[in-house]
C-alpha positions in Angstrom: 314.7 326.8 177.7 311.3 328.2 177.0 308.6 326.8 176.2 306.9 325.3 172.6 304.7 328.2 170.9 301.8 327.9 168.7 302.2 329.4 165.3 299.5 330.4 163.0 299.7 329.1 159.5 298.6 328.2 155.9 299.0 324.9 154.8 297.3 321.0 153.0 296.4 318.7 154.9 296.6 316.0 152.0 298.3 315.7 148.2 294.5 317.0 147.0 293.1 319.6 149.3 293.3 323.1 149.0 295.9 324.8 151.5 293.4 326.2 154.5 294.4 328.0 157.9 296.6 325.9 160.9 298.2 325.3 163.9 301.2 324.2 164.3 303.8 324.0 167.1 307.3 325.2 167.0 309.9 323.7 169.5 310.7 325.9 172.2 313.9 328.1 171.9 317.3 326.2 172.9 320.3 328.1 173.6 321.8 328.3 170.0 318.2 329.2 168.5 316.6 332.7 167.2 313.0 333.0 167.1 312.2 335.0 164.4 308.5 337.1 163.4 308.2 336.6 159.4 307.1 339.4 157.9 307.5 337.9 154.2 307.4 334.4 153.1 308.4 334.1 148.8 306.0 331.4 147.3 308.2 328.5 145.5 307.7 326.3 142.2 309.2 323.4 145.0 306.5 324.3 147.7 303.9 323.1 145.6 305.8 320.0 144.3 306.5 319.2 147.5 302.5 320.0 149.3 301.3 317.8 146.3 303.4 314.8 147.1 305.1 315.3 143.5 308.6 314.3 144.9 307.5 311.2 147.3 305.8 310.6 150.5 305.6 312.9 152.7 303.7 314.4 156.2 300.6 315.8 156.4 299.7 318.5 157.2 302.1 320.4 155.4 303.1 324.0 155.6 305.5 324.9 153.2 308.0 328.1 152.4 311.8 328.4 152.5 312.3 332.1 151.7 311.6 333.6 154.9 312.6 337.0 155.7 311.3 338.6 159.1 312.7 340.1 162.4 314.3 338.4 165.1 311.7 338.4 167.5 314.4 336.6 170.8 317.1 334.6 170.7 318.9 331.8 173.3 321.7 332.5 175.7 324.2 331.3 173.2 323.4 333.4 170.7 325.6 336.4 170.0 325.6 337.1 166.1 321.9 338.6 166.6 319.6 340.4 168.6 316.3 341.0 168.9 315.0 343.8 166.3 317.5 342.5 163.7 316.2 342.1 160.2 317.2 337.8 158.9 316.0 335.5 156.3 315.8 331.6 156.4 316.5 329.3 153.3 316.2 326.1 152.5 317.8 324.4 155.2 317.5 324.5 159.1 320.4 321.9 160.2 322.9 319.4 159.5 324.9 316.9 160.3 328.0 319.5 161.1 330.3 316.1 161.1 330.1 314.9 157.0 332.9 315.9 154.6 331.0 318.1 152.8 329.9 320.2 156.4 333.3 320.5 157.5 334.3 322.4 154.3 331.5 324.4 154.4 329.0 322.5 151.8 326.1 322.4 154.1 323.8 322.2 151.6 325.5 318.7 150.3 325.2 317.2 154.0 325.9 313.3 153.3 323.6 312.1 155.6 321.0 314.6 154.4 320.5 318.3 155.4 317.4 319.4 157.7 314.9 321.3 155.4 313.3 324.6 156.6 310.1 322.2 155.9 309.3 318.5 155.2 312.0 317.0 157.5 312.8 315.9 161.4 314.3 319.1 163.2 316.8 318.1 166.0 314.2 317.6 168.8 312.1 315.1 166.9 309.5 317.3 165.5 308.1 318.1 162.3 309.8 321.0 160.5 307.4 323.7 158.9 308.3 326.7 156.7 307.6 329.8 156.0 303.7 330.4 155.0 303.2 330.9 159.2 303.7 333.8 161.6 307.3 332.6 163.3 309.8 329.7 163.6 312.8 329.0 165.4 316.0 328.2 163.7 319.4 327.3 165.3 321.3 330.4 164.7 324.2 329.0 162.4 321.1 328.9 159.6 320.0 332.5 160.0 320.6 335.1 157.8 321.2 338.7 157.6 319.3 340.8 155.3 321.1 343.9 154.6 319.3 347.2 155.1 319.7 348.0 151.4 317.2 345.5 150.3 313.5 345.9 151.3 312.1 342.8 153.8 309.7 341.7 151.0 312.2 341.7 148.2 314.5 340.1 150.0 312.6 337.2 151.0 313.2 335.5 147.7 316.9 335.6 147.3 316.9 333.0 150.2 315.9 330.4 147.7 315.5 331.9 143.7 318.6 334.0 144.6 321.1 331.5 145.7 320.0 328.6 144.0 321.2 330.8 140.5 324.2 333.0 142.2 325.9 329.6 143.3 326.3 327.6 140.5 327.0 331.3 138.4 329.9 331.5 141.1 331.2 327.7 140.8 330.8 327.7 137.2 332.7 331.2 137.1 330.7 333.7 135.2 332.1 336.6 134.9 333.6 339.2 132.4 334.7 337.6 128.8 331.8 334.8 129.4 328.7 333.9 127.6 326.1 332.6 130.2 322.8 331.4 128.9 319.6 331.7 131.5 316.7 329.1 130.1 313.3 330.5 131.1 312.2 333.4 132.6 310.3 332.6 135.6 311.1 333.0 139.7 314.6 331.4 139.2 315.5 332.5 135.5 315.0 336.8 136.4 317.1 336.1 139.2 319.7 334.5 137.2 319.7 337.4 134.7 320.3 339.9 137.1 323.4 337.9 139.0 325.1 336.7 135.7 324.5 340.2 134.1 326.1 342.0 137.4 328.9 339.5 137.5 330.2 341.1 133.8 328.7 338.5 131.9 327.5 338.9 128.4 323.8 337.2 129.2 320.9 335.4 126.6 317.6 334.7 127.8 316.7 331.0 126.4 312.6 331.2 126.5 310.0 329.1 124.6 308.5 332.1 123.2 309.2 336.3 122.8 306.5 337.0 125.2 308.4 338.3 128.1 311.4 339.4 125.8 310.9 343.4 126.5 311.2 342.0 130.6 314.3 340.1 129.5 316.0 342.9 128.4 315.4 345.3 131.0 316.3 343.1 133.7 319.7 343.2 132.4 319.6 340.4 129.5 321.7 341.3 126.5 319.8 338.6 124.0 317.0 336.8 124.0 315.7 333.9 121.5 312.9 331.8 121.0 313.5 327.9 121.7 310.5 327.1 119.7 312.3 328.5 116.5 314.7 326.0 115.4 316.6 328.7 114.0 317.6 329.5 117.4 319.7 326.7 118.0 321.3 326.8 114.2 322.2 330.2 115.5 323.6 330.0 118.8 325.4 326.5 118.4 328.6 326.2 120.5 328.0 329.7 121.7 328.1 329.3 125.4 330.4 328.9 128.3 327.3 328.2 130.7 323.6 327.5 130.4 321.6 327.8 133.6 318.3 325.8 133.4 315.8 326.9 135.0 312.9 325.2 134.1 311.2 322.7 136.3 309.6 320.8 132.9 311.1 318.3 130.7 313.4 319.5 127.6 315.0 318.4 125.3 318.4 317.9 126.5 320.5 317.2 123.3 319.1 320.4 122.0 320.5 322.7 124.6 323.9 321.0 124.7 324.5 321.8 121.4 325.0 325.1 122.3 327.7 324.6 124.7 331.5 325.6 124.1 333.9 322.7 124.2 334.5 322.5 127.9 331.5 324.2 128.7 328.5 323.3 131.3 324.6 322.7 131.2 323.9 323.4 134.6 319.8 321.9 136.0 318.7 324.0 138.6 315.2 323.4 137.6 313.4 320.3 139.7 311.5 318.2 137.2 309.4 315.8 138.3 310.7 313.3 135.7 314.1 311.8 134.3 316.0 313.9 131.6 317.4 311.6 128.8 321.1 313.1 128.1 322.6 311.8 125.3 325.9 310.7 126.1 327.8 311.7 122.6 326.6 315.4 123.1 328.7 315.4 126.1 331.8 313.0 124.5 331.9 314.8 121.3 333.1 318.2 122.7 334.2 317.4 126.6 330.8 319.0 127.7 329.9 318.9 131.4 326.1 318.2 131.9 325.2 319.0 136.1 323.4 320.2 138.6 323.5 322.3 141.5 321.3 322.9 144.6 320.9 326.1 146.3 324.3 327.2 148.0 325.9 327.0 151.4 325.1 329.2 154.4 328.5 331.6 154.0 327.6 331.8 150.0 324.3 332.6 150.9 325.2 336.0 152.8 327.5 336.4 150.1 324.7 336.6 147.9 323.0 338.7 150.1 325.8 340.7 150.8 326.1 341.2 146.4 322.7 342.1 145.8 322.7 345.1 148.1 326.0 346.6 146.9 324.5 345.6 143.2 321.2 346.7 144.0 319.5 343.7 143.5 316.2 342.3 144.8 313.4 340.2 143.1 310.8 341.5 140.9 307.7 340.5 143.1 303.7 340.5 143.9 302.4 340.4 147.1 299.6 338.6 148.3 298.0 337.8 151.0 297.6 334.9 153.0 294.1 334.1 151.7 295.4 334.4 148.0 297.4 331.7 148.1 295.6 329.0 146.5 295.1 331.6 144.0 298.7 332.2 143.4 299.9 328.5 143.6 297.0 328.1 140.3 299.1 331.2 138.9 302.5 329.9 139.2 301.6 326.8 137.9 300.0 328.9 135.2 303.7 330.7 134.8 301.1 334.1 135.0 303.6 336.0 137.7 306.3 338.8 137.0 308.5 337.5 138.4 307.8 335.8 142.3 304.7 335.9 144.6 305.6 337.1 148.4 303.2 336.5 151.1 302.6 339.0 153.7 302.4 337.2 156.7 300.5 339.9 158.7 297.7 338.2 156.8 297.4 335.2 158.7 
């Protein structure tokens, strides 16, 4: 076993402070890990939920990212699926149990006792786990990716957590040819969304509060888009859809948007507010509705993902920035002023 590195990094040191240059330590490489160089690290809605202490306690400092995409840099004697040169991402997660249900069928991401997040959680030696916004890290191998060579490193790196948190539940919820999907918001997640439901054979409808990115909507692959702050909208489009995706990390109106669910249909959250959504229980009795929610997607899904975007030729729409921009871009996001996901370059730090 080698020995623990030093990483360089960008992350808070409290709820309140600005994120600022570190240090952090990564646990040395075991036999079953990969070291890996990031090259690109996607900037997520959740990263500064979770730096700002908007989903519970947590450590400090905090260095946040989960769509990592980089080069494997070494890797430990056990290791036989990659080598070093080879072109990986990281998601969301960087362990679990292996021994729940849910692991043995292949449902990492629904670990029982709790999966090991790429940041914010105990890795198996004890330590702090850190993500992405930092110059390497060291992943047991199972949780690596491969990034095909179809898809450019920095486009890539979001599909590790906007990409597979919208292809999975478009996949479990079966969207395909014959169905109307519905994509609320066009952010990070919702573009995403468009471009997987639209490839699947889906007819697709962009759900935003106003017109303003409708031309976007439509050339990312969107076949209609409406305004949800036109109550006309939802007199229109009433029981039209097999599946809504929601991608919106901000309260709605619930009632509202099940209304336009098909008998048998789903309203499916893969937005993270930080508040309860009131569902009102006769919109789901009334017409056998299925109100849900769905988080991210297992390891095997995840290449499958990866595996569909490069024969569909599909990446995320993104701006890169560097590692001194980032406050900057966090203000941005929260400001919903990006087209469509920020990237860091990590040769910045």
């Amino acid at each position: 076993m080698s020995a623990p590195t030093t990483a360089k990094a960008v992350g808070a040191p409290s709820a309140t402070a600005a994120l600022e240059p570190l240090a952090i330590e990564r646990r040395a490489i075991g036999p079953d890990d990969v070291r890996i160089d990031i090259k690109f690290c996607g900037i997520c809605h959740s990263d500064i939920h979770f730096a700002r202490g908007e989903w519970g306690e947590i450590p400090y400092p905090a260095v946040p990212g989960h769509e990592i995409a980089g080069i494997v840099a070494e890797v430990g004697a056990n290791v036989t699926a990659y080598a070093p040169g080879d072109r990986v991402g990281v998601g969301c997660m960087v362990n679990s149990c292996g021994e729940c249900e849910n692991c043995k069928a292949g449902n990492e991401q629904y670990c029982i006792p709790g999966n090991t997040q790429t940041y914010g959680s105990v890795d198996k030696d004890g330590t702090p786990t850190y993500g992405g916004y930092s110059d390497h890290v060291v992943v047991d191998q199972h949780f690596v990716l491969r990034i095909p060579d179809g898809i450019e490193l920095d486009a890539a790196a979001p599909l590790l957590c906007a990409g597979i948190t919208t292809y999975s539940p478009l996949r479990h919820w079966n969207a395909g040819p014959g169905k109307q999907v519905a994509i609320v918001g066009l952010g990070g997640l919702g573009h995403m969304a468009v471009k997987f439901a639209k490839a699947l054979g889906s007819e697709v409808t962009v759900l935003s509060q106003s017109l303003r990115k409708q031309d976007d909507g439509l050339k990312l692959g969107a076949d209609h888009y409406y305004a949800t702050s036109d109550d006309a909208t939802f007199e229109q489009l009433a029981h039209r859809f097999d599946l809504i995706i929601n991608t919106v990390s901000a309260p709605l109106d619930i009632g509202r948007f099940l209304g336009l669910v098909k008998t048998d249909g789903a309203l499916v959250n893969v937005g993270a507010p930080g508040e309860p959504l009131p569902v009102p229980v006769f919109g789901l009795l009334m017409q056998r509705r299925t109100f849900a929610g769905s988080a991210i997607g297992s390891i095997a899904e995840t290449q499958e993902m990866l595996d569909f975007s490069a024969e569909h030729g599909i990446a995320a729409e993104i701006e890169v920035v560097g590692a001194d921009q980032v406050n900057e871009a966090w203000e941005r996001v929260l400001a919903s002023d990006v087209r469509y996901r920020f990237v860091i370059d990590n040769s910045t730090l």
